[in-house]
N, C-alpha and C positions, 0 to 999 in steps of 0.2 A: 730450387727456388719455388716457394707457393703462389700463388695467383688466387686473385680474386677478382671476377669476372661479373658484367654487367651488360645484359644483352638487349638491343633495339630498344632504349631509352626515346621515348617518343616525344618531341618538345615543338611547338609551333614558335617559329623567330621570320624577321625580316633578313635575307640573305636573297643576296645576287646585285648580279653587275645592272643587269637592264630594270627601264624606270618601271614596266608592269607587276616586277620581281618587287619592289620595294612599297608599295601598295598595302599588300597583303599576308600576313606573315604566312611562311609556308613550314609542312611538315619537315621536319629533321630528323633522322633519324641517328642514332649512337652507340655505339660499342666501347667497352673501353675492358683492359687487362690491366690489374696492378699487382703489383708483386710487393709480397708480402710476407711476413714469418708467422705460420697461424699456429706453431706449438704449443705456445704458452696460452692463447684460446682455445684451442680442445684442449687442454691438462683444466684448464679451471671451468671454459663451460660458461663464461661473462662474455658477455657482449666491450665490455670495455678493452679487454684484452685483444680486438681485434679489428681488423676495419670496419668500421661500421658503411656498409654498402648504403641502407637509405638515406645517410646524412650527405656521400659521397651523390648520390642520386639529384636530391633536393638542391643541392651546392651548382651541382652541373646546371640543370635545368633555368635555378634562379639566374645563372649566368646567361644561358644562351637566348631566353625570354629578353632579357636587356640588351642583349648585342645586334647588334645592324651593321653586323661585317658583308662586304661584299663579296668576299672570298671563303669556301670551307675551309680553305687550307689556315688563313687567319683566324678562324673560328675552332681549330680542332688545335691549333698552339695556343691560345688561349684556354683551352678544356685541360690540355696536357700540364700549363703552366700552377693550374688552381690543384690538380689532382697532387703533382710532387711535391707544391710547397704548402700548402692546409692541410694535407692528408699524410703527410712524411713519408712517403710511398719513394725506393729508388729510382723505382722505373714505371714508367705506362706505356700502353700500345692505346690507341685512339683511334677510331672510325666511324668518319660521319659522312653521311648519307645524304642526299636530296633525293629521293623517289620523283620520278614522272620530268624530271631537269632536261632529259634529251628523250623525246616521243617516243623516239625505239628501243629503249633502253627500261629496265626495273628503275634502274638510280646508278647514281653516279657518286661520287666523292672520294675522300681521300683518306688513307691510313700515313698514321708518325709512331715511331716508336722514339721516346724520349726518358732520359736519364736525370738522377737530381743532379748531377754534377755537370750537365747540361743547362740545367733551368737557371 
């Protein structure tokens, strides 16, 4: 299986349960793995022939800028939802982040790994 990979996708959204959280949008951070057949894009060398990563980028981002989930975990099935059905993708892995969410910690969030026969 090929993978195409999209590393600390950096987006500011309103996420979290407490009312100082929902104020001010805070940093998100995002990973995400999609698996893919990239053969037929290295034999031709188009961009069409393969996932196109900054539409997948743009798509994510326009998404999470809108949403005011309370929960990463709602937030990262929603990223995984748009990725398998606009992107025709089987599978993704998803990882989103809140940097600075618990003082002692880098970040915190949560990884899904999700299938189209899933979504």
């Amino acid at each position: 299986m090929d993978k195409i990979f999209l590393n600390d996708l950096k987006v500011n959204a309103i996420i979290g349960i407490w009312e100082w959280e929902r104020r001010l949008p805070q940093n998100i951070h995002i990973d995400l793995e999609m698996a893919t057949d990239i053969r037929r894009a290295a034999e031709s060398d188009a961009i069409e022939d393969t996932l196109d990563y900054k539409k997948v980028a743009k798509r994510v981002e326009s998404f999470v800028i809108k949403s005011e989930f309370k929960l990463v975990e709602t937030l990262a099935e929603g990223i995984a939802g748009i990725v398998l059905t606009e992107f025709d993708v089987p599978w993704v892995k998803v990882r989103v982040r809140k940097p600075g969410a618990i003082r002692s910690s880098r970040d915190v969030g949560v990884e899904i790994e999700r299938s189209r026969a899933e979504a």
